[in-house]
C-alpha positions in Angstrom: -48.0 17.4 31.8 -48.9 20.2 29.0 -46.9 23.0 29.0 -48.2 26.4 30.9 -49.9 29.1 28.5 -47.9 32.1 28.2 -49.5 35.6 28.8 -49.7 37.9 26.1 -46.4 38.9 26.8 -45.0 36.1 25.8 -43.7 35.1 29.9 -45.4 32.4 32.1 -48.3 34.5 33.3 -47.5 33.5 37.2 -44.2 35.3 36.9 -45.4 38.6 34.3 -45.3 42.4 36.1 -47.3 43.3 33.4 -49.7 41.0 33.9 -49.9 41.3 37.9 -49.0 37.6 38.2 -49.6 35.9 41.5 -46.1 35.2 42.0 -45.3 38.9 41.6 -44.8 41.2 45.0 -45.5 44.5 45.7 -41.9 45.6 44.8 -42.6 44.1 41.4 -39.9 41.4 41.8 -41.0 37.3 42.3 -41.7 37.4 45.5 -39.8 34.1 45.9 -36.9 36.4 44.9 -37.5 39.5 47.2 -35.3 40.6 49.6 -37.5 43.2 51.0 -40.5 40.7 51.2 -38.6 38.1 52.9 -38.9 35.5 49.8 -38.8 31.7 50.7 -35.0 31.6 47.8 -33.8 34.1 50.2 -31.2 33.0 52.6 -30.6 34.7 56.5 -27.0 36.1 55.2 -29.9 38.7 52.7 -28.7 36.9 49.2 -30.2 34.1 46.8 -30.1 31.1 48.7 -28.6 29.0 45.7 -26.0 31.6 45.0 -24.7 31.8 48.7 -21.6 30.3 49.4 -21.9 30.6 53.3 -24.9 28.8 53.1 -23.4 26.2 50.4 -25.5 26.8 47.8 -26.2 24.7 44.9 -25.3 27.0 42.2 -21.8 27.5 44.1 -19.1 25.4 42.9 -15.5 23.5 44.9 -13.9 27.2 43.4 -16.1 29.1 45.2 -17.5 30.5 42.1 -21.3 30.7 40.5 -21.0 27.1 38.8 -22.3 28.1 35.0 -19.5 31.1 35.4 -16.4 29.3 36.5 -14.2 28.5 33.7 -12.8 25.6 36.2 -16.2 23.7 35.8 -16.7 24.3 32.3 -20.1 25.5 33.3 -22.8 26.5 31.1 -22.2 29.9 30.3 -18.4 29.5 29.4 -17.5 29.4 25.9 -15.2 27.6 23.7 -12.4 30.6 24.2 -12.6 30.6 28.5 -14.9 33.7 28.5 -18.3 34.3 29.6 -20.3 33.9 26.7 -22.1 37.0 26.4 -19.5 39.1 26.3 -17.5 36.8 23.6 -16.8 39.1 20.6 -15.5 35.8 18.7 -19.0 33.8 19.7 -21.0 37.0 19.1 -22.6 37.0 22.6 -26.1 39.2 23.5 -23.5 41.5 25.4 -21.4 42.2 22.6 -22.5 45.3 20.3 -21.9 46.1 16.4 -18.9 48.2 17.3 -17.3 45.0 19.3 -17.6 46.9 22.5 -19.6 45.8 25.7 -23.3 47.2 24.7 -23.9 48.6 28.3 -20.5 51.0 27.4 -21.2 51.6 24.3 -21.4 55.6 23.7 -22.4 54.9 20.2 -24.9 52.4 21.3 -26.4 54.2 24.2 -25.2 51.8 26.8 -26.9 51.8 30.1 -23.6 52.3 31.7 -23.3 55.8 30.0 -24.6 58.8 31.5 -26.0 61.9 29.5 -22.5 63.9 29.9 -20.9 60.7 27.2 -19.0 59.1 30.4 -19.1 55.8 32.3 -21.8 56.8 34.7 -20.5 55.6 38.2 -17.3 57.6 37.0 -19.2 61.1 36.5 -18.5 63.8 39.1 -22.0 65.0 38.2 -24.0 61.8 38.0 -22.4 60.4 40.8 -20.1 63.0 42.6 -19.1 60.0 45.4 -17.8 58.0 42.7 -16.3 60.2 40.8 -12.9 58.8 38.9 -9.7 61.2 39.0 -10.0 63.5 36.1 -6.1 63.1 34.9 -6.0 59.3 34.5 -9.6 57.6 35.1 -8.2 55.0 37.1 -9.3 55.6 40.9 -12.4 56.6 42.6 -11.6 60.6 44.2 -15.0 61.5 45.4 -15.4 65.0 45.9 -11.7 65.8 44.9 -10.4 65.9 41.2 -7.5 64.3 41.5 -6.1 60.8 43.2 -2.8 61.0 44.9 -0.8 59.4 42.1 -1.9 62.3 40.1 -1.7 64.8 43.0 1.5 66.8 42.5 1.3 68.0 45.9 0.7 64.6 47.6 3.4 62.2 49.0 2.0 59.0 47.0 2.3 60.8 44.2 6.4 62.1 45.2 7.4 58.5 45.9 6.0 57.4 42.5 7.7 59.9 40.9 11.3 58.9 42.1 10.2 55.6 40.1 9.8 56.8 37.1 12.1 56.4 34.2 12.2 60.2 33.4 12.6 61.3 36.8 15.4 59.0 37.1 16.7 60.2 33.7 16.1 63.6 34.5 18.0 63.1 37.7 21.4 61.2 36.1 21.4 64.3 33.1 21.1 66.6 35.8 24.5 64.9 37.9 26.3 65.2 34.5 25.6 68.5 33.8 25.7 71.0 36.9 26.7 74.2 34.5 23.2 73.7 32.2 19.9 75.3 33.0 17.9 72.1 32.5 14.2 72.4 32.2 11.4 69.6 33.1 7.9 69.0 32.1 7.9 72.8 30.7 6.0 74.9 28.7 8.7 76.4 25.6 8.8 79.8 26.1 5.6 80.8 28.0 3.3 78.4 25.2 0.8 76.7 26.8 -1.0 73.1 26.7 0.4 69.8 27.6 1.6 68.9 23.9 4.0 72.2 24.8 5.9 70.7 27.5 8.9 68.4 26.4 10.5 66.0 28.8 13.5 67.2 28.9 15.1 70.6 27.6 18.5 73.0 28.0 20.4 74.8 25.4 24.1 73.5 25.3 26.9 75.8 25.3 29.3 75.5 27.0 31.4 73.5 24.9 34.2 75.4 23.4 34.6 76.0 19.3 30.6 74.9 19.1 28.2 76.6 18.7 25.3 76.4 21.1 22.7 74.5 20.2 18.8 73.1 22.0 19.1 69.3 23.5 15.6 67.9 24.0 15.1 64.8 25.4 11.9 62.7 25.3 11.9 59.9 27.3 9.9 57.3 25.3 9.0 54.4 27.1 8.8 50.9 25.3 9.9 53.3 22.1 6.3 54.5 22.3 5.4 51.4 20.0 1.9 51.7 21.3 1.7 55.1 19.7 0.7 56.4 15.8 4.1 57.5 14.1 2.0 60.3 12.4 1.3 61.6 15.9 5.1 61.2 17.3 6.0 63.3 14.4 3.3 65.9 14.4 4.4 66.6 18.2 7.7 66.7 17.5 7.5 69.3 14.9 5.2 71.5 17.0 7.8 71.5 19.5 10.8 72.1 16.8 8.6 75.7 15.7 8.3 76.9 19.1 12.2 76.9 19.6 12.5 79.0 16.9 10.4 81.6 18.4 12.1 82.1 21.4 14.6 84.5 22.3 17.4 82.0 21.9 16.5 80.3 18.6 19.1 78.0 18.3 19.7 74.6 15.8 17.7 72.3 17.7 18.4 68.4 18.2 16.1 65.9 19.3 17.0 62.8 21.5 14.1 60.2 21.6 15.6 58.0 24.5 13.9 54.6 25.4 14.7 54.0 28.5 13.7 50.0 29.1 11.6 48.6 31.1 13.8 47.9 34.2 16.4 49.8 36.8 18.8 47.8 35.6 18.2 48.2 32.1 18.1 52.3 32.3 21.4 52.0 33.7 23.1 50.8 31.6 22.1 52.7 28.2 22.5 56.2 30.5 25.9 56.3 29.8 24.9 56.4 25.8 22.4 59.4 26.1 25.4 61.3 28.5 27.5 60.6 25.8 25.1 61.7 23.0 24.5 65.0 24.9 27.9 65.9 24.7 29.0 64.6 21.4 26.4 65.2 18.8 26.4 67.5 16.4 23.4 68.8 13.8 23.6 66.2 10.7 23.6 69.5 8.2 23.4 73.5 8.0 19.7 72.6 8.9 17.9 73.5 12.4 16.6 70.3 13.2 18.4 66.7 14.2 17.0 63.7 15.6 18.8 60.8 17.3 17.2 57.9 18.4 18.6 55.8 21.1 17.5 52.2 21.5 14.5 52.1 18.8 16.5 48.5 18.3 12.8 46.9 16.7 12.4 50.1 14.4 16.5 50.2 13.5 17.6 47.1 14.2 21.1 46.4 15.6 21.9 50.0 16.2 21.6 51.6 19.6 21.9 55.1 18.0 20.6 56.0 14.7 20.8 59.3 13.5 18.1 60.1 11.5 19.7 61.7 7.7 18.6 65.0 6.2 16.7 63.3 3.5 14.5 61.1 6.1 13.3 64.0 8.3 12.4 66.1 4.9 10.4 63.0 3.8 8.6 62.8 7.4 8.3 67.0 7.6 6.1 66.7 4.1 4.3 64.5 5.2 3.5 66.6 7.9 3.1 69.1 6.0 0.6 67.9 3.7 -1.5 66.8 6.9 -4.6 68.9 6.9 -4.4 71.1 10.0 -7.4 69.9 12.2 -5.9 66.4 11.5 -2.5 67.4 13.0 -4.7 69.2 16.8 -6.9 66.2 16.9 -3.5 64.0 16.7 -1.8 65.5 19.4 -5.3 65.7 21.4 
């Protein structure tokens, strides 16, 4: 049998909207295909008969699953790395685009998943207010709130969270140790505002006797923030170390970066270490800045504590330094 001429759209002429095919319906879908219209592939349960697993389909495989997309089957549209072949970056799939990102969520690209406001656009509270993702972590679907209720400071998800996490915990033990300090949380230094502000962790310690009083700021840094730029680390750190100076009580001012591991049990046990540093450490020279780190065992290998020397931190200030200003906001950003 000769093959069917193709319309001058280069589709089989039965099946072109352009065209006005036969097989086309008013809805300007293949009517075989059409819900609305009641198509002859369409099963009773409103889906494409061959796709319908309560009907048993013939596309639906023993999984469950669309037979060319189970990876169980091997079907057709599985590559040679397990993933659905059009959106392979290593096979170069149709899906894929030339910044290796899906081409529907592509902001550079246009994608047809991103609305006019450069967002995904079921997550835009103006696109689609219903769907609307939480504006703090992008995670959950809020609807006409702005926040979910992990991210909710008033809500009781959101307190039972909290008394999970690692700095709360920390926050808590520091807190048991030392009744006489004025500890501060999640705080803006000295009435400064925006998030990169607000260490983790702050108090001045004095009450010591024969030394002087000094700032203890502890950032709780999760994993050793391995998943973060250095250059950024530092930037924020040194941010933080200038707006001590300009308060009212502008003390030497030593830094703790505490990892806290990834477990309860873990946490406990290197506590006892960060208690100890609070009490015992002392600035490395007559200069107004220290920093400690405590279990950054992959950057300083077999040392719980290292205490960062003069010389290093004046290396890592030039450096900051000679960082051109815009490059140091959109770092923190």
């Amino acid at each position: 049998m000769p093959p069917r001429a193709k319309c001058p759209h280069g589709r089989r002429r039965y099946r072109c909207v352009d065209c006005g095919g036969t097989g086309i319906c008013t809805h300007d879908r293949l009517r075989a295909r059409c819900i609305e219209c009641g198509g002859s592939a369409i099963c009773v349960h409103g889906r494409r008969r061959a796709e319908c697993k309560d009907c048993g389909g013939s596309q639906i495989c023993s999984h469950g699953r669309r037979r060319p997309t189970c990876k169980d089957c091997e079907g057709s549209q599985i590559c040679s790395h397990g993933r659905l072949q059009a959106q392979c970056k290593d096979c170069g799939g149709v899906s894929i685009c030339t910044h290796g990102k899906q081409r529907a969520q592509c902001k550079d690209c246009g994608g047809s998943s991103i609305c006019s406001h450069g967002i995904n656009r079921q997550g835009c509270a103006v696109c689609d207010p219903k769907h609307a993702l939480c504006r703090q972590c992008g995670l959950f679907i809020v609807g006409g709130r702005k926040l979910c209720s992990y991210c909710d400071p008033k809500s009781s998800k959101r307190k039972k969270y909290d008394e999970r996490r690692p700095e709360i915990k920390t926050l808590k033990a520091v807190q048991a140790a030392f009744p006489q300090a004025n500890i501060f949380h999640d705080s803006a230094i000295g009435g400064a505002c925006g998030t990169v502000n607000r260490p983790d962790i702050f108090f001045v310690r004095n009450w010591i006797p024969d030394r002087s009083p000094l700032w203890i700021v502890i950032e709780i840094d999760e994993g050793a923030h391995s998943d973060r730029e250095s250059t950024c680390e530092w930037a924020r750190l040194f941010t933080l170390a200038s707006l001590f100076a300009t308060t009212p009580q502008p003390y030497p001012v030593v830094f703790i970066r505490f990892n806290p591991g990834t477990t309860e049990g873990v946490l406990q046990k290197r506590l006892p270490l960060l208690l100890e540093t609070i009490s015992s450490i002392q600035p490395t020279s007559s200069e107004e800045l220290t920093v400690a780190f405590l279990y950054y065992t992959k950057v300083y290998p077999g040392q719980d504590l290292y205490l960062m020397s003069s010389n290093e931190l004046e290396g890592q200030l030039q450096l900051f330094k000679n960082t051109p200003p815009q490059a140091q906001i959109e770092s923190m950003e």
